[in-house]
Wavefront OBJ file of the C-alpha trace (Angstrom):
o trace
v 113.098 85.233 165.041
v 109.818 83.452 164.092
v 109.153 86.465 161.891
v 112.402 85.651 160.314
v 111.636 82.331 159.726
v 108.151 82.512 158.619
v 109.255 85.084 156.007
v 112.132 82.739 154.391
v 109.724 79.897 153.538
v 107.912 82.140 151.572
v 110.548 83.532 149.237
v 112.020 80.024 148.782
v 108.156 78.863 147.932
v 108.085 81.798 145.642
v 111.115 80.709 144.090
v 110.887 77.204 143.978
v 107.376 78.002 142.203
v 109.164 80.333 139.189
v 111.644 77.202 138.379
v 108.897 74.704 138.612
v 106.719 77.221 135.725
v 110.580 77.634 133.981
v 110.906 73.781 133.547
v 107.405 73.410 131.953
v 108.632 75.176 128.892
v 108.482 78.579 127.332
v 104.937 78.333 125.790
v 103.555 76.890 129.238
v 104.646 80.683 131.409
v 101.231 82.176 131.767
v 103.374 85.164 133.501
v 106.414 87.039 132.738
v 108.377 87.457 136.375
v 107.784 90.283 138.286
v 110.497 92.924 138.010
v 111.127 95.424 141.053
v 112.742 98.553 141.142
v 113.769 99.696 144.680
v 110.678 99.899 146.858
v 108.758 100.248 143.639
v 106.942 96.991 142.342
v 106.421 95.918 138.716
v 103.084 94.292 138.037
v 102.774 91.069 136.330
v 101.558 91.142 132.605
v 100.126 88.479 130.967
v 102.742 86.576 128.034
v 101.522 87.875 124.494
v 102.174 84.904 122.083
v 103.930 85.617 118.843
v 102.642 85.056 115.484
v 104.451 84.733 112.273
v 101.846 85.368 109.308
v 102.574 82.657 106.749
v 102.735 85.189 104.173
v 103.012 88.760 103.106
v 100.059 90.361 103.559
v 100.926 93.969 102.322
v 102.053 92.724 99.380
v 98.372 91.000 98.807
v 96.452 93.954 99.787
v 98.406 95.807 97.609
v 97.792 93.970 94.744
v 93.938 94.093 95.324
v 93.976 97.657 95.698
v 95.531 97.645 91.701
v 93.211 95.207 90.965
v 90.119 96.446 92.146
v 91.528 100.822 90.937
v 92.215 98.356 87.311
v 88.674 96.702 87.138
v 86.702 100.424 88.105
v 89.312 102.282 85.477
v 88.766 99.625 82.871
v 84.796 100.237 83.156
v 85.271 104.171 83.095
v 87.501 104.230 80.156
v 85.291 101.212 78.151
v 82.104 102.683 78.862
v 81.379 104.717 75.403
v 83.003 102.362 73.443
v 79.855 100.630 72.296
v 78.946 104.008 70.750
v 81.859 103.456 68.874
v 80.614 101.551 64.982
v 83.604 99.516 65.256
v 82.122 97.744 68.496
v 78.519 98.431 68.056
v 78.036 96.798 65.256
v 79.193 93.276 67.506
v 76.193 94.046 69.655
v 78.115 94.937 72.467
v 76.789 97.080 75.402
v 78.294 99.622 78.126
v 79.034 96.804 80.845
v 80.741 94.552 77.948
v 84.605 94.910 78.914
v 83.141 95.401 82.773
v 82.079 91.562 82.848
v 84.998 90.210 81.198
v 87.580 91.945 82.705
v 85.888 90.834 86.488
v 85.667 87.422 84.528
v 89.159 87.319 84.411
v 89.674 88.611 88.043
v 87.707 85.494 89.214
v 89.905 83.312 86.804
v 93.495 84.638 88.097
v 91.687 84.509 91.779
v 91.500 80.955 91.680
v 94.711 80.096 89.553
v 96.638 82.259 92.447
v 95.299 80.003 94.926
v 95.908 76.975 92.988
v 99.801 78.448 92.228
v 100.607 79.464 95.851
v 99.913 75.082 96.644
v 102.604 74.476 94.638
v 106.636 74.109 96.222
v 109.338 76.004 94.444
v 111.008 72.445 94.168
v 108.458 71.139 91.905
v 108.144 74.693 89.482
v 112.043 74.059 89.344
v 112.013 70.556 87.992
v 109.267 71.944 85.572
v 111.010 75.156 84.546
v 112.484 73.521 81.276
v 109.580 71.604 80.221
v 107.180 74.783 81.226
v 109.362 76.683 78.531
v 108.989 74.074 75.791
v 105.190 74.034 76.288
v 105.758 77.773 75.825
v 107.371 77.319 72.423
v 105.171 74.890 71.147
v 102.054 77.695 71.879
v 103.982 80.239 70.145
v 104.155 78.307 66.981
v 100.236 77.371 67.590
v 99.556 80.968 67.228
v 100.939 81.631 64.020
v 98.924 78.585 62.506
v 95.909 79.938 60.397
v 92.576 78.794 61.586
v 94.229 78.446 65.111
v 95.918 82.249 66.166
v 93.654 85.004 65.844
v 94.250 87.374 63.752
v 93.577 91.030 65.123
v 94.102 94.426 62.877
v 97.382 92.541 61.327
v 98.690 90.796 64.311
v 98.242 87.011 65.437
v 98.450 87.004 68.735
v 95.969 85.172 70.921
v 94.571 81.465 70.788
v 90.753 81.059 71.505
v 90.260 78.848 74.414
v 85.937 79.410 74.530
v 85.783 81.043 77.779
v 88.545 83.777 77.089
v 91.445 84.738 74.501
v 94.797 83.379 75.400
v 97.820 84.885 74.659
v 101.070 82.838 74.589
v 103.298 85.649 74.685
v 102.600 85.979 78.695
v 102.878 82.733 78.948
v 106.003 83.121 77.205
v 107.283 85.821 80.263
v 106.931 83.766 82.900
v 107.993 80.322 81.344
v 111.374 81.959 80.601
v 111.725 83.299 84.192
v 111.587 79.785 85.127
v 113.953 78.481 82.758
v 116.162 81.156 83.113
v 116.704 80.569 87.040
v 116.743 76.975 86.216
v 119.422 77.355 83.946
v 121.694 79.822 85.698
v 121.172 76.920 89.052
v 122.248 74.310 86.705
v 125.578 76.719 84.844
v 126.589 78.161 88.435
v 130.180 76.488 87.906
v 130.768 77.575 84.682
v 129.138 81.295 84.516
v 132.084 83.135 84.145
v 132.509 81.027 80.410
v 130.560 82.873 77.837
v 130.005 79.713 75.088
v 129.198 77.656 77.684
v 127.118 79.253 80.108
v 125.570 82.201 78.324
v 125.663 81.124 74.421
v 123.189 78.540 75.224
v 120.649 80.615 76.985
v 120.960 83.628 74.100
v 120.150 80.957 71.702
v 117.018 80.371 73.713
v 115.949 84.464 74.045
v 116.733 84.193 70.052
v 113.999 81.450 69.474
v 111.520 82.945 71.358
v 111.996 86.153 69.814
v 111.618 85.212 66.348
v 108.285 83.406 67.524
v 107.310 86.733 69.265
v 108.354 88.653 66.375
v 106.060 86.922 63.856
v 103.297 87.715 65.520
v 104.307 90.558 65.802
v 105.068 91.821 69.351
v 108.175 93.814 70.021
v 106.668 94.775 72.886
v 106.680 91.673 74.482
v 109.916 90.597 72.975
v 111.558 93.665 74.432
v 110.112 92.663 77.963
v 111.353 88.752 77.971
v 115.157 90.071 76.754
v 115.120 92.491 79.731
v 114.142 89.485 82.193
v 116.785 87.100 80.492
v 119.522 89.822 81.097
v 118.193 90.752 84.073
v 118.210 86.990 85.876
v 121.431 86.596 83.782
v 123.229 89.163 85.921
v 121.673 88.783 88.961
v 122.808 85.295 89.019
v 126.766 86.567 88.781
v 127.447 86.496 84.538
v 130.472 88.395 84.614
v 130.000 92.086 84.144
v 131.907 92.183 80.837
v 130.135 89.453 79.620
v 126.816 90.572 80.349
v 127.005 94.269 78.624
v 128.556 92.690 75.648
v 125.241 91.068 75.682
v 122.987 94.001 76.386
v 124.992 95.812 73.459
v 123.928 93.117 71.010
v 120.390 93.747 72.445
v 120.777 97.008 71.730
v 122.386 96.431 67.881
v 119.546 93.956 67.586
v 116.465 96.309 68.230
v 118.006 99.039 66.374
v 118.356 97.154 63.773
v 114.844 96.129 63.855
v 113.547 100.082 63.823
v 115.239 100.325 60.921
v 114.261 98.194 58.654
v 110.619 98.364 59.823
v 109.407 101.539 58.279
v 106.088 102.132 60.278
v 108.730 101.389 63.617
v 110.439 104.525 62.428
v 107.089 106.115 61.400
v 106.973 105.670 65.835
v 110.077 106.622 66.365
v 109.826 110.287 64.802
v 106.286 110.443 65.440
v 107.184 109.980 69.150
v 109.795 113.052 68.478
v 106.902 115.122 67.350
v 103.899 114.283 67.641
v 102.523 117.584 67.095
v 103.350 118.215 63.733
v 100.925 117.997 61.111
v 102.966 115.345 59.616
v 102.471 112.812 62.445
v 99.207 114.346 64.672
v 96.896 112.541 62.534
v 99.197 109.292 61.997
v 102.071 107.477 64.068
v 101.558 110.541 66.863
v 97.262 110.616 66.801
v 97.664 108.168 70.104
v 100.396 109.852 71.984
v 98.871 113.350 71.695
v 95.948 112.508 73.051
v 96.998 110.627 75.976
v 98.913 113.577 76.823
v 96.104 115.721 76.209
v 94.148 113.857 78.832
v 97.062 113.528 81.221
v 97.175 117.731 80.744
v 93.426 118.236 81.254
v 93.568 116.306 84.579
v 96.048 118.588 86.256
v 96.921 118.413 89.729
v 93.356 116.987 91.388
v 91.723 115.672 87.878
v 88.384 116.033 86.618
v 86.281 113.281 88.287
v 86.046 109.913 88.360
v 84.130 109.084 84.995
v 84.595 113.228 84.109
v 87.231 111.682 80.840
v 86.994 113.040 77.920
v 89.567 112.058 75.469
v 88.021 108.256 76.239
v 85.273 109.177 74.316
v 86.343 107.632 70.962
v 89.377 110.288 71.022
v 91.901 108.362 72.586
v 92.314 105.220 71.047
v 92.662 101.422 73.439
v 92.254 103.953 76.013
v 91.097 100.466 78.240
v 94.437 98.526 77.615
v 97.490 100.265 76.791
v 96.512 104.135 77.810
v 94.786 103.564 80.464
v 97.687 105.396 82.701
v 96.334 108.759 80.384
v 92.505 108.099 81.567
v 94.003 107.439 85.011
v 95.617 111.266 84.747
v 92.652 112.797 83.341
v 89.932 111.612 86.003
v 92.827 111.965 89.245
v 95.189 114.222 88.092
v 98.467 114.383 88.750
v 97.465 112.843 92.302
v 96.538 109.737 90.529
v 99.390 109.444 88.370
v 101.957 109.441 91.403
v 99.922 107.066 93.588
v 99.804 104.211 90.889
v 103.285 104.945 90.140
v 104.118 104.957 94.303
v 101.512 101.804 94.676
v 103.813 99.757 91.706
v 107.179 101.640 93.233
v 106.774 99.766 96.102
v 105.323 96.336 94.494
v 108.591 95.673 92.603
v 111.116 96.722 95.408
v 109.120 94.415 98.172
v 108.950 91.746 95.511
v 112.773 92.245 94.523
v 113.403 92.290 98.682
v 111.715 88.488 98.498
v 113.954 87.294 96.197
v 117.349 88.885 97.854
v 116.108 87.005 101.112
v 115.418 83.913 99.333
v 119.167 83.849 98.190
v 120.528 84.635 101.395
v 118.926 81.174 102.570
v 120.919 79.469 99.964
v 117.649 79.337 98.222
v 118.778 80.390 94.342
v 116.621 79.177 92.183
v 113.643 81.036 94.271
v 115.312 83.871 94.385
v 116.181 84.204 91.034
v 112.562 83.675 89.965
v 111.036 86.123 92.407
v 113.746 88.824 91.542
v 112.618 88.090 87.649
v 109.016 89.038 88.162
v 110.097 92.071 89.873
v 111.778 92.617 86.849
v 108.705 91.867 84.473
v 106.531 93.982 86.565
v 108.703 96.875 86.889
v 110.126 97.086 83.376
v 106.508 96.943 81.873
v 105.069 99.219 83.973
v 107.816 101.394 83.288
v 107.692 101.512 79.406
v 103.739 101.576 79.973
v 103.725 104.851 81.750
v 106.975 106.460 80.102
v 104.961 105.638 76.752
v 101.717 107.222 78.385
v 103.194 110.482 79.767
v 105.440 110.843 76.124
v 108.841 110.351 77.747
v 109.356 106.738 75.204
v 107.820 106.325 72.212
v 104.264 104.398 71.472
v 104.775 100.631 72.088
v 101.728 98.357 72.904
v 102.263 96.887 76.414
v 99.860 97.442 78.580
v 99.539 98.343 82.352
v 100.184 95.266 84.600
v 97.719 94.213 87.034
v 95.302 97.313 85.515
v 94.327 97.133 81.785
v 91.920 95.205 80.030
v 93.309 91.490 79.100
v 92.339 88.384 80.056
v 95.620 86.595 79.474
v 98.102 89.582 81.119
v 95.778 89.758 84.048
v 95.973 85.545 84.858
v 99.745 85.525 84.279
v 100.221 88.779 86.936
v 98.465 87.372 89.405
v 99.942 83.684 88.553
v 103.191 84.796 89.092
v 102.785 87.168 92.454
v 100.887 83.609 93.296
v 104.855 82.206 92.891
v 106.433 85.435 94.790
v 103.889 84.906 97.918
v 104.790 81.480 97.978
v 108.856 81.879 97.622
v 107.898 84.038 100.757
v 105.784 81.859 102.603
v 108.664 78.494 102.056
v 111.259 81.612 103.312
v 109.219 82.307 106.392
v 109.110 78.850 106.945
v 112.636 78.096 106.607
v 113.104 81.039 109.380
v 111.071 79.560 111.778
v 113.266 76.373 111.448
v 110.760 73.891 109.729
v 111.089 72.462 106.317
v 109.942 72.885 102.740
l 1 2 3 4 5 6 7 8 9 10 11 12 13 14 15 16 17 18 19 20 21 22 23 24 25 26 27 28 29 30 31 32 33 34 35 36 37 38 39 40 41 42 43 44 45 46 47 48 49 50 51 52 53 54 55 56 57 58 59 60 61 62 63 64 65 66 67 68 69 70 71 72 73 74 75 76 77 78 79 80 81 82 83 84 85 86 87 88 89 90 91 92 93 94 95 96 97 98 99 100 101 102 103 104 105 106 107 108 109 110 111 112 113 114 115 116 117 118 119 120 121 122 123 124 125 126 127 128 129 130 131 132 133 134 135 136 137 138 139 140 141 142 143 144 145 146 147 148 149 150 151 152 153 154 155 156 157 158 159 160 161 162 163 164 165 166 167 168 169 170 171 172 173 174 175 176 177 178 179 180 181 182 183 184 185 186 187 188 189 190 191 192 193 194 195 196 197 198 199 200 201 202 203 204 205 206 207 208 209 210 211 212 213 214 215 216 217 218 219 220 221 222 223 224 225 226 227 228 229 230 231 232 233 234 235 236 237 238 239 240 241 242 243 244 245 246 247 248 249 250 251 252 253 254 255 256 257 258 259 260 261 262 263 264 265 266 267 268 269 270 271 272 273 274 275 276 277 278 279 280 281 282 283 284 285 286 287 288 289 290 291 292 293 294 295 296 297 298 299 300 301 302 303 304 305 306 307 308 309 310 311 312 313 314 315 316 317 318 319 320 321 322 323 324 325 326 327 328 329 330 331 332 333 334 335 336 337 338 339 340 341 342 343 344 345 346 347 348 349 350 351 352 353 354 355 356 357 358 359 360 361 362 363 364 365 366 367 368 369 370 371 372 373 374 375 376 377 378 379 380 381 382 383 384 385 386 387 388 389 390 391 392 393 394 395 396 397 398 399 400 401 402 403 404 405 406 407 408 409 410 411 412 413 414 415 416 417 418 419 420 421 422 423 424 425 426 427 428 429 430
């Protein structure tokens, strides 16, 4: 009986002391409670507490890895080209397009930083004056004594401590104004003249600008975003490939009336003839030379070959071919794997912004996923032969000063769509 009795102020002390820890809150349990099995007891384990990272930390390292594999290719496949007269005769010397290109590294570094402080809420009430900054740039460039003219084409603005090219500007001002718009026309998308008429006037603008430079390349790239936000903000279906056929009419018609485009175009059909191997195909049949001598393991890091004054801007827009040469086919499918999975975890941002009732974020970071994967794509398809030459260059990887701060610029905007999502999750406010 005293047993008895002695043991039941003991469980209800035991008890008593689990509520008492229960009522101090959730953070304050320094124990889980013991759990017991039959005659088998559970021992205690301390609480773990749980962290939410404020942002997406594969995505970062994975853009550093590109960044850092861009900055050693870009010094492998640069390295002769002082031998070549064209450069030697500026004085330049082996470690030339090294220091700029970590120059520019530094540069995007710090305007990431300075992007990722800025809310999606402020970028949105910018969006339309961000694009008219980017028209009145694209008309700078084409004013003589301003743009720099550059074997024919007038493309970059000299800012002292680097070349500036509005046309990536361009790219990411009209992935902002394009979300913007399709926030502001949500009630009336499914009415072509007044929801998408006015934004095809816009793509039009810009691609006369971008055409007078000239850059298809880069006009190419901003209609594929403008479709692309276009539809993924709900333009009817029929609506939106009566507007990718007049894309379609519209670049044809380009090609044909450009005779050195269709010089490309059959070129890129053959470039092995003796017709085109010293002309319009010189470039593609050397970058698939080099992609063939690399086979499956490559020849070396620094082993390249056809970047000895063979392959021509093997540092910008073939730099995929030096890649293939020096690692093989390994190479090839890990930078294709590496951006593979940078566009799908950046497209995966945006969906999740959307599904917080979050459109205008999620139309932006779905639009760089669409940048970054259609350029990379016509990059490498143009590099391995499978679409014909156009110059765009690698993102993240080749040589360019202006490509390079607008990259990382806009992954700055993606990482910070995802950090205002995380925090929306967690139940605080943006």
């Amino acid at each position: 009986m005293t047993a008895t009795a002695s043991a039941t102020p003991n469980k209800t002390g035991r008890f008593s002391g689990w509520f008492s820890r229960a009522k101090s809150g959730i953070d304050a349990l320094p124990m889980h409670l013991p759990v017991r099995l039959g005659n088998a007891g559970m021992t205690q384990t301390k609480a773990a507490p749980v962290r939410v990272l404020g942002f997406d930390q594969a995505l970062v390292w994975v853009t550093i890895a590109l960044l850092a594999w861009g900055l050693v290719m870009v010094y492998s496949a640069s390295i002769a080209l002082p031998d070549n007269p064209r450069f030697a005769r500026a004085g330049y010397n082996p470690t030339f397009f090294l220091t700029r290109h970590a120059a520019s590294l530094v540069i995007a570094f710090v305007a990431g930083l300075l992007t990722f402080q800025v809310p999606m809420k402020t970028w949105e009430r910018a969006a339309p004056w961000l694009f008219v900054v980017s028209l009145l740039l694209l008309m700078a460039v084409l004013i003589p004594h301003i743009g720099i003219n550059v074997n024919g084409a007038r493309r970059w603005l000299p800012l002292g401590f680097m070349r500036f090219q509005p046309s990536e500007l361009a790219k990411l001002a009209m992935i902002f104004y394009a979300a913007s718009y399709m926030v502001r026309k949500m009630e009336i998308k499914e009415r072509f003249f007044r929801a998408v008429l006015p934004m095809g006037v816009a793509v039009v603008v810009v691609g006369m600008l971008v055409m007078a430079e000239p850059d298809m390349g880069a006009f190419m790239v901003i209609a594929v975003i403008a479709m692309g936000i276009l539809f993924l903000g709900g333009v009817n279906a029929r609506m939106f490939f009566v507007i990718a056929t007049l894309v379609v009419i519209a670049f044809g018609t380009i090609v044909a009336t450009s005779p050195w485009r269709r010089e490309r175009i059959f070129a890129y059909l053959d470039p092995w003839s003796e017709e085109h191997a010293l002309g319009k195909g010189y470039q593609l049949s050397h970058s698939l030379i080099a992609i063939g001598r690399g086979e499956i393991f490559g020849v070396g890091l620094g082993g390249s070959v056809e970047k000895l004054h063979w392959l021509p801007e093997a540092h910008t827009d073939f730099l995929l071919a030096v890649i293939g040469e020096e690692f093989g086919l390994v190479g090839v499918l890990l930078a294709i794997g590496l951006f593979l999975w940078l566009t799908r975890r950046v497209m995966n941002i945006g969906r999740q912004a959307i599904a917080l009732d979050r459109v205008f974020s999620g139309l932006v970071a779905q639009g760089v996923g669409i940048w970054i994967g259609f350029q990379t794509f016509i990059n490498m398809g143009v590099n391995l032969g499978a679409l014909p030459t156009k110059g765009l260059t690698l993102p993240l990887m080749s040589f360019g000063g202006s490509a390079i701060l607008m990259n990382v610029t806009a992954l700055a905007v993606v990482l910070r769509i995802d950090y205002e999502n995380r925090v929306l999750m967690r139940g605080g406010r943006v």
